[in-house]
Backbone as numpy.savetxt, mean C-alpha at the origin, in Angstrom:
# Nx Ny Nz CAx CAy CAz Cx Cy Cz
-18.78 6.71 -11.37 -19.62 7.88 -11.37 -18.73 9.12 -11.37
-18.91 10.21 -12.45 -18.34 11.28 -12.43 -19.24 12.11 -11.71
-18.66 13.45 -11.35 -19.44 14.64 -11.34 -19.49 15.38 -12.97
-19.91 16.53 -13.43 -20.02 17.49 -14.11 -19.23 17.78 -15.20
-18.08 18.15 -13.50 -16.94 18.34 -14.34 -15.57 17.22 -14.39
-15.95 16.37 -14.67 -15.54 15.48 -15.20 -14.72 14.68 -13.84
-14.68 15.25 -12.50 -14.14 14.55 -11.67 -15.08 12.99 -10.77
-13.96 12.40 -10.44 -14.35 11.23 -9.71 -14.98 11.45 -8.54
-14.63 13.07 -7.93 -15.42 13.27 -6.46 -16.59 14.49 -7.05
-17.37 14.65 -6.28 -18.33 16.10 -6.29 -17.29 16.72 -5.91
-17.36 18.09 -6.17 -16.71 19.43 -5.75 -17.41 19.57 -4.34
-18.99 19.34 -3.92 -19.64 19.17 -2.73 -18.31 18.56 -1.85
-17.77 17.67 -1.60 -17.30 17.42 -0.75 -15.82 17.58 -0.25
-15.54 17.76 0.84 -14.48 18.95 1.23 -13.16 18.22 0.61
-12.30 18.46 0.82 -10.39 17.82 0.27 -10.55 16.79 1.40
-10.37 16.95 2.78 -10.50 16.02 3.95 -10.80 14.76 3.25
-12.23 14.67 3.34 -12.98 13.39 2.80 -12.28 12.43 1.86
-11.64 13.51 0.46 -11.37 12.95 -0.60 -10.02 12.21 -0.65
-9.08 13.18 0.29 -8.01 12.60 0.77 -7.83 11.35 1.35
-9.00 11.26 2.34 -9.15 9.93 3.19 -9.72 8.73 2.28
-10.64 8.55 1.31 -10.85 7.57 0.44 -9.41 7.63 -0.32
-8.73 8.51 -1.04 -7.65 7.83 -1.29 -6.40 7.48 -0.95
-6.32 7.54 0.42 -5.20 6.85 1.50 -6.14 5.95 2.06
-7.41 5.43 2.20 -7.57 4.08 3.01 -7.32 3.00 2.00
-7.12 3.59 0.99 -7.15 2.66 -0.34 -5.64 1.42 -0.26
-5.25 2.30 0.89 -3.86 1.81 0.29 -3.57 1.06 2.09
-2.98 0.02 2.09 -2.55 -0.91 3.71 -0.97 -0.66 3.42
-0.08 -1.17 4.76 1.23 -0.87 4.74 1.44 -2.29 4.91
2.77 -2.83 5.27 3.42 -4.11 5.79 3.88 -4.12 7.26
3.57 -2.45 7.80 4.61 -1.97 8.71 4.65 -3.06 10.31
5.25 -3.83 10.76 4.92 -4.57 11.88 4.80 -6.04 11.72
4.70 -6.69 10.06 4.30 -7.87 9.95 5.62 -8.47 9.12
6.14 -9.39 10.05 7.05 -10.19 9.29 6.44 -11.62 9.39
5.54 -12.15 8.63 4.78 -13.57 8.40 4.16 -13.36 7.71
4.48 -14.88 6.79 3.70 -14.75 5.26 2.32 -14.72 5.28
1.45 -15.87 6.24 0.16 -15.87 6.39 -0.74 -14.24 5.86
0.02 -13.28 7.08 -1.04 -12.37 7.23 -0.79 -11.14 5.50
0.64 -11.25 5.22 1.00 -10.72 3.91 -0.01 -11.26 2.73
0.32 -12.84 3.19 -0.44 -13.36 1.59 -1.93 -12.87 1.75
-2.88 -12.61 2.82 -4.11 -12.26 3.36 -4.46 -10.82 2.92
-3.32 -9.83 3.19 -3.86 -8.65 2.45 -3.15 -8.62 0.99
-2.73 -8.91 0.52 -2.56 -9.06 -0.83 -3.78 -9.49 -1.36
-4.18 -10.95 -0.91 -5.33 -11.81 -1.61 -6.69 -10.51 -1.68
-6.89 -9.57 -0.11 -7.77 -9.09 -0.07 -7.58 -7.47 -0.46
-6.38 -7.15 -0.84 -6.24 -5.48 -1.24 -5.80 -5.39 -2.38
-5.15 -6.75 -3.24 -4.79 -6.62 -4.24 -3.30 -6.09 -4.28
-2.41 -6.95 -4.89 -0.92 -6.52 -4.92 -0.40 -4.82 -5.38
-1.67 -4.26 -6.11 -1.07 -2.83 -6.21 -1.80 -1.91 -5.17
-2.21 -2.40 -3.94 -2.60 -1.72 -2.63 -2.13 -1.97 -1.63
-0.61 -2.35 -1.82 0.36 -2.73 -0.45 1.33 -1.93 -0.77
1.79 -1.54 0.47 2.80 -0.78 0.57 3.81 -1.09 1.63
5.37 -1.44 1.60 6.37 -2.04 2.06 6.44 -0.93 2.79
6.32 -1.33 4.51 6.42 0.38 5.36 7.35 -0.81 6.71
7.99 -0.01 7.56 8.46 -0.33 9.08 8.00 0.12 9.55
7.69 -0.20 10.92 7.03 0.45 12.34 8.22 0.82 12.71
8.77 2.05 12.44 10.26 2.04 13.22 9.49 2.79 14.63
10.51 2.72 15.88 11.31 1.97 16.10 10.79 0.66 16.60
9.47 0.37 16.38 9.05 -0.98 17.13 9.60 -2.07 16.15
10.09 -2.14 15.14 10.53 -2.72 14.09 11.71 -2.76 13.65
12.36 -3.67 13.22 13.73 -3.56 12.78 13.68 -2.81 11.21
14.27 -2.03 10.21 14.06 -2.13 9.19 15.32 -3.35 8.63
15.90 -3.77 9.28 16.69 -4.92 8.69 16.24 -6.08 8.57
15.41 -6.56 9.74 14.23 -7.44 9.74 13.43 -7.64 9.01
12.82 -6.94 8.73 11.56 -6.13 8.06 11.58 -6.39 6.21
13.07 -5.81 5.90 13.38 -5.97 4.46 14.21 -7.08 4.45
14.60 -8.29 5.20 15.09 -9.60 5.03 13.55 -10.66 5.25
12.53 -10.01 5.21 11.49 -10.86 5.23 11.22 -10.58 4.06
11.11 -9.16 3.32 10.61 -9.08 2.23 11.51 -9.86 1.43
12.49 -9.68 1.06 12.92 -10.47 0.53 13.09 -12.17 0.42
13.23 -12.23 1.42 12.80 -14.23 1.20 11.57 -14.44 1.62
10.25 -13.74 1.85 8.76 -14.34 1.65 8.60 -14.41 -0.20
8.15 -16.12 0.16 7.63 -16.48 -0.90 6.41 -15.87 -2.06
6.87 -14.63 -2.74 5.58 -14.03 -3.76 6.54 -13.94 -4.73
5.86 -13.49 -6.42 6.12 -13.43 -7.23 7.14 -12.56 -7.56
8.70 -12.08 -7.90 9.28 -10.82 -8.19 8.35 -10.16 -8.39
7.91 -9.78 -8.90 7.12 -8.49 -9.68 5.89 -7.63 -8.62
5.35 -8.66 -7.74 4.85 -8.39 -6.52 5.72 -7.36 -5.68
7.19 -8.15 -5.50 7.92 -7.70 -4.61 8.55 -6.70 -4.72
8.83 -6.10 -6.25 9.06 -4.85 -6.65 7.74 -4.04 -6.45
7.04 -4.57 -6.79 5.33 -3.08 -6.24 5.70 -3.18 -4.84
5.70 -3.97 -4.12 5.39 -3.81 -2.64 6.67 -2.77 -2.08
7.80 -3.23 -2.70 9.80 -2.33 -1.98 9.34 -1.09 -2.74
8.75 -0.54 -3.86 8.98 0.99 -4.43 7.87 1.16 -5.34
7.57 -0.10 -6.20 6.36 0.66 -7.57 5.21 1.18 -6.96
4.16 0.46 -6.02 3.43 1.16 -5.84 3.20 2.44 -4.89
4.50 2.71 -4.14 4.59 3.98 -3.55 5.13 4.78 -4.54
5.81 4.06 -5.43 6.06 5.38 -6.14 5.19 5.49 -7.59
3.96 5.34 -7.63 2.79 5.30 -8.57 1.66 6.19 -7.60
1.97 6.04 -6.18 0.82 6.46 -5.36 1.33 7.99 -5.16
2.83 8.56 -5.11 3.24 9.64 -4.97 3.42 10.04 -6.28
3.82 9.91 -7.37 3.45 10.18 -8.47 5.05 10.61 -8.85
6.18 9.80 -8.74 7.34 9.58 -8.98 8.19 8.93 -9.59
């Protein structure tokens, strides 16, 4: 559904709102080193709605990116998850 003028939101509704539908869009990794709960939001957010984040300091980032790397998913997954889709979501 468009509005008018050709946007995806009404102009009716404030930046706040619009901002927040398109950041809930998106989950992090930040805190989870186990495949179970990874392969779970992937299956349910879709591989280009994850985003490779640390809980620093509750988190190691050495930890953190030695899981990414040897959990079992596809390369191409694992490049969206380390940089493509943050850097598709920031526009970089």
């Amino acid at each position: 559904m468009r509005s008018k003028s050709g946007s995806k939101y009404p102009r009716s509704w404030p930046l706040t709102v619009i901002w927040a539908l398109l950041i809930i869009a998106y989950i992090t990794t930040a805190g989870v080193e186990s495949a179970p709960p990874l392969h779970c939001a992937l299956q349910a957010m879709g591989s280009d709605r994850v985003l490779f984040s640390v809980d620093y300091p509750y988190q190691s980032a050495e930890t953190a990116t030695e899981f990414l790397k040897t959990v079992e998913i596809e390369p191409s997954v694992k490049e969206a998850l380390a940089s493509g889709n943050a850097a598709r979501l920031l526009g970089v």
